[in-house]
Each structure stands twice: as C-alpha cells, then as structure tokens.
C-alpha positions in Angstrom: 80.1 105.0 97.3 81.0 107.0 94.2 83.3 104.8 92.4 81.9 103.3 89.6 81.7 100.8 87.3 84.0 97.8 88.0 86.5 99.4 89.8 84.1 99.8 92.5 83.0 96.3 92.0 86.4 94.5 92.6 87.0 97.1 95.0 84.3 96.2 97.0 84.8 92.2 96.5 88.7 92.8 97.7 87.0 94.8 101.1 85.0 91.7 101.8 87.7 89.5 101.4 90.1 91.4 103.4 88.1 92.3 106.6 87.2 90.6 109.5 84.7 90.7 112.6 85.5 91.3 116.4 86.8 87.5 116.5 89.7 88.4 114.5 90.6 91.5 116.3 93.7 91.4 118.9 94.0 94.6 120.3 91.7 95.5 123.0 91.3 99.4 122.2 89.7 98.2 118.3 87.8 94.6 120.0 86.2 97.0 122.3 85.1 99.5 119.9 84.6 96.8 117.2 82.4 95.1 119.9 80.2 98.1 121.8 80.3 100.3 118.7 80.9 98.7 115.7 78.6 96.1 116.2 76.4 97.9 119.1 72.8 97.8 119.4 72.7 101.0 121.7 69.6 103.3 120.2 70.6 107.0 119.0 67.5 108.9 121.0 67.0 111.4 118.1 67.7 108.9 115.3 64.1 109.9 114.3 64.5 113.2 114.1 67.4 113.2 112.3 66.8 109.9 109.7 63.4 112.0 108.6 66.1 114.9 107.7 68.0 113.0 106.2 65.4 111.5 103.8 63.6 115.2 103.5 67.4 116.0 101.8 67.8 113.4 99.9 64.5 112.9 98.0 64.3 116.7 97.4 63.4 118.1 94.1 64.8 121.5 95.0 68.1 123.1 93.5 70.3 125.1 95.3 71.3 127.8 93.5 75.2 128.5 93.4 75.9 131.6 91.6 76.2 130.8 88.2 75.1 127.3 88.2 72.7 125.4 90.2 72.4 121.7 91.9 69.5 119.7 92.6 69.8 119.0 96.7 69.3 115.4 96.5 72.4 115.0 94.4 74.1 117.2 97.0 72.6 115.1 99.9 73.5 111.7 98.4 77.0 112.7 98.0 77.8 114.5 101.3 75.4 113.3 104.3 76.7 109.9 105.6 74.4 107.0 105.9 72.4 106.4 108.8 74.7 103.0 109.6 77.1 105.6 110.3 75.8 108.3 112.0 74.8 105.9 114.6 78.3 104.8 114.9 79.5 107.8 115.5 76.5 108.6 117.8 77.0 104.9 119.8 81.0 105.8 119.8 80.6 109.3 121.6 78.3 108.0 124.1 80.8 105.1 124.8 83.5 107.4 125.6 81.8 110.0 126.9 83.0 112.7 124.3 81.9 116.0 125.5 85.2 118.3 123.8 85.1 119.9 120.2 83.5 118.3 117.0 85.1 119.8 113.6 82.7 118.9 110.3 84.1 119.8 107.3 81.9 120.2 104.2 78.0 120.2 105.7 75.6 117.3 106.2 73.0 119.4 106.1 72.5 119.2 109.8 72.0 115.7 109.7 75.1 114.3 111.8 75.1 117.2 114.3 71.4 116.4 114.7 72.5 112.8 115.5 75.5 113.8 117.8 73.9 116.3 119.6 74.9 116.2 123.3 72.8 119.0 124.7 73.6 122.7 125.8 76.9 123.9 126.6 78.3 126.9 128.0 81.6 126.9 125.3 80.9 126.2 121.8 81.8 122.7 120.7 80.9 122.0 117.3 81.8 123.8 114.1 80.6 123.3 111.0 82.5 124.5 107.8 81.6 124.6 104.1 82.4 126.5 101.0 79.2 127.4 100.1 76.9 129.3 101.9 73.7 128.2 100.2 74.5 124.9 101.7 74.9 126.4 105.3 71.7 127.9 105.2 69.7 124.9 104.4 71.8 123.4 106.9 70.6 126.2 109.3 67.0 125.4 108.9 66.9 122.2 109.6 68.9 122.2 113.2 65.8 124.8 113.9 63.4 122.5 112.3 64.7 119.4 114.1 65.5 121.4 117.3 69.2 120.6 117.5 69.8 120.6 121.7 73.3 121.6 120.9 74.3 124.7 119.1 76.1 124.4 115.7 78.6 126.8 115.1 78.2 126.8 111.1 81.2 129.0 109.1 81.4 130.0 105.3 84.8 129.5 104.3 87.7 129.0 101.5 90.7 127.6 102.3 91.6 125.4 105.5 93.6 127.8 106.7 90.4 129.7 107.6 89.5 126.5 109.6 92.6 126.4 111.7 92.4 129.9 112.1 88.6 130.1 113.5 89.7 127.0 116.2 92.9 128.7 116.8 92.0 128.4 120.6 91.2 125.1 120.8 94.2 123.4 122.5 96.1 120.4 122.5 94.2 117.2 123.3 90.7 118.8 123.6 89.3 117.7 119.7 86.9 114.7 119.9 86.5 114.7 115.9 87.4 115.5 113.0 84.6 114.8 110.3 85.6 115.0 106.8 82.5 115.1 104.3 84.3 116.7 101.1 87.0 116.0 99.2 90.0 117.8 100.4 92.9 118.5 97.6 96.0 116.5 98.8 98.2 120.1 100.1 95.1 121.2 101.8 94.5 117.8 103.2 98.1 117.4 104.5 97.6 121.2 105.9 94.7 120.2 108.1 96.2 116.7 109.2 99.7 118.7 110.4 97.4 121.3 112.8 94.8 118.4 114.1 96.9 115.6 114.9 97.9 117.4 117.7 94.6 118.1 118.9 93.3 115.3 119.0 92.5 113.8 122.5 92.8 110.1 124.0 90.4 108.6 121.7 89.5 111.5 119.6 89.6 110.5 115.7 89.4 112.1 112.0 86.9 110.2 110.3 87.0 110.4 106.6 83.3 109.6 104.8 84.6 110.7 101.5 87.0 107.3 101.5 85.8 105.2 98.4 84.7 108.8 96.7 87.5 108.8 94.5 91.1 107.2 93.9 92.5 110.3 95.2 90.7 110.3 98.6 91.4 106.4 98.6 95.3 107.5 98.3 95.2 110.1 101.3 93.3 107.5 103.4 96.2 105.2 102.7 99.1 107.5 103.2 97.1 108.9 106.5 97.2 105.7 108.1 100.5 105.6 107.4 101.7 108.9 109.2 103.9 107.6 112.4 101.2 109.7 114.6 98.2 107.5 113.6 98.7 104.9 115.2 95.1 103.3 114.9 93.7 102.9 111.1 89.8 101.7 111.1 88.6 101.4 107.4 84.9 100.4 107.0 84.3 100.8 103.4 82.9 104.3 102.7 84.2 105.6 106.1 87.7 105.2 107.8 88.2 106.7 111.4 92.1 107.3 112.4 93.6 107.4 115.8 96.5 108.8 117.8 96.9 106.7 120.8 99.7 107.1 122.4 99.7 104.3 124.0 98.7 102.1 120.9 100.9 99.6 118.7 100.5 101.2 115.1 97.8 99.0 113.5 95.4 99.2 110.9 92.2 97.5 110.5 89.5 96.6 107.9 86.5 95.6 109.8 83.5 94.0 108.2 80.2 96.4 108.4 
C-alpha cells in the first residue's frame, strides 16, 4: 500500500468496515470464487521457487541503473511485485478455472507472478510481459532462467499502450485470461487499454489492478472501471481489485475481507 499517512489509515479502517466474508455474498459466480479462491487452501507447487525470488528482489542492495538516474531494486520490488497472498490467488484462481489462453502483465514483477502462474510449455505464446524499461526486463529475464520458469515469458520493451495492443493485435475476442496491471497507468492511457481488452476478455477472464490503493488517482480509475456497463463484476481486496465481464452476470461490486 503506498498511501500514506492518515489517509491510508482511515482508508484502510473504512475497507474493514465495508467488506464482508463468503457469508455475506449472494451471487454464486463471487461465493464460489470468494469460497475456493479467495479463501482457498489449494498449495501453488512452485510457491517456493517463486517466494525465494521474490525476497532475493526485495532485500536487494543493488541499483538499477536508468540512464541518467539510478534506483535501488528493493524500492523497485516493493512497489511493483505483488505480495505472495496474492500471487497465490491468482495462482489458486487459474487452476480453478482451468485458464490455459493469454496472460497480459503490464509493468514487470520481476518474474515473480509468471513464475507463480506458470502452466507449463505451450506450442502458441501465452504470456506477455511489458514494461518501460528495459533494465527492469532484463533482471526480469534472469530470474525466469534462474527459477526455470516451465512456461515461456514473452517480455517486451515498450512506450506507449498502443505498442501493447499493437504486439497482441492477433489475439482475438474472448481468448485473454488476464490482464495484470502492476504500474500506474495515466487515466487516457488507462481508458485506451480498457476500450481494446474488454473485448477480449473470456468467460471469466479478468483485469486485475495491484496498483489500487497506490495513489488517489489509481483509486479513481478503479472506481470509474467498475463502473463501465461492460464490467459487470467489481472484486476490490484492498491493494488489488480484479474486474469482470460476465455476460451472464447482474452488475455487482464487491469488497471482500482478505
């Protein structure tokens, strides 16, 4: 969480108060996810791997050099690489459905989450990996060697989104699984993205945002996301919020306790 200071103390406070468990969940699509997933105990089989990754990155006392500036990586890793609470979500809710189409990241974890959602070698490439700096990519790089990564992580330099939706240009309607946003997006480029993906999405394919509670201005988008008439399923867990387009759903939104 990187708002600070008191903000992010009442903030929090008014999260707790708001959400609820499985027991106060009515529609079956969110009581089943809030109940296998959410709540799962299903173990992520290269949680090891991945968690000792995770904790090389973020107790680093390297910089990364950007040019004209440098940043130490732990900083980097702290701010971008989702908790491990959360990468076994998303680990525990791809094995529950069975989600074996394309996974988008957008601003690197370092190879952390792919290493957790790895589903083993595939003839087509199905996850993509995009980041403004290359520095970042190639540490990034190294570790899916390092941790041998089953799957293989398409990992692109790029500048603006419209790069993005340009390199998955041939990914069609229906066949995107997720959507993982790890940086803060500015609002036009946000909006961009969201107009191309929400389209792609498939049955229970999501856009999960980790980058939530990182500002006000992310906090604003997540709220004017879940209300966009084609999301019709809103999940907001704090520091992440995952965003549906069922079809078949009555548009809801949830805060779930986690």
């Amino acid at each position: 969480m990187s708002l600070q200071g008191l903000f992010g103390i009442l903030d929090y406070l008014i999260y707790l108060v708001r959400s609820t468990n499985r027991h106060g969940v009515h529609s079956p699509f969110v009581y089943h996810f809030t109940d296998r997933v959410l709540y799962g105990k299903s173990p992520c089989e290269y949680e090891a791997a991945a968690e000792m990754c995770r904790k090389r990155m973020v107790q680093s006392s390297r910089k990364v050099d950007f040019g004209s500036q440098s940043q130490r990586l732990s900083k980097l890793a702290l701010n971008i690489i989702p908790s491990a609470k959360h990468n076994r979500l998303l680990f525990r809710w791809i094995q529950d459905q069975q989600l074996g189409k394309h996974i988008v990241e957008i601003g690197s974890s370092f190879g952390v989450t792919p290493l957790y959602l790895q589903r083993g070698p595939q003839s087509f490439s199905r996850y993509w990996v995009f980041d403004r700096q290359s520095a970042v990519l190639k540490i990034a790089d190294y570790n899916l060697r390092e941790y041998d990564c089953n799957e293989t992580i398409n990992q692109i330099h790029y500048q603006q989104v419209d790069e993005i939706m340009e390199q998955l240009a041939a990914i069609e309607d229906g066949q995107l699984d997720m959507l993982i946003i790890n940086e803060s997006l500015e609002p036009d480029s946000f909006w961009r993205l969201m107009d191309w993906v929400t389209p792609k999405l498939g049955p229970n394919g999501s856009i999960v945002m980790t980058t939530l509670r990182k500002s006000e201005s992310q906090q604003l988008l997540w709220q004017q996301l879940q209300n966009q008439k084609e999301i019709t399923v809103g999940i907001d867990l704090f520091t992440m919020g995952m965003a549906f387009a069922r079809k078949t759903q009555v548009k809801e939104n949830f805060i779930l306790r986690y």
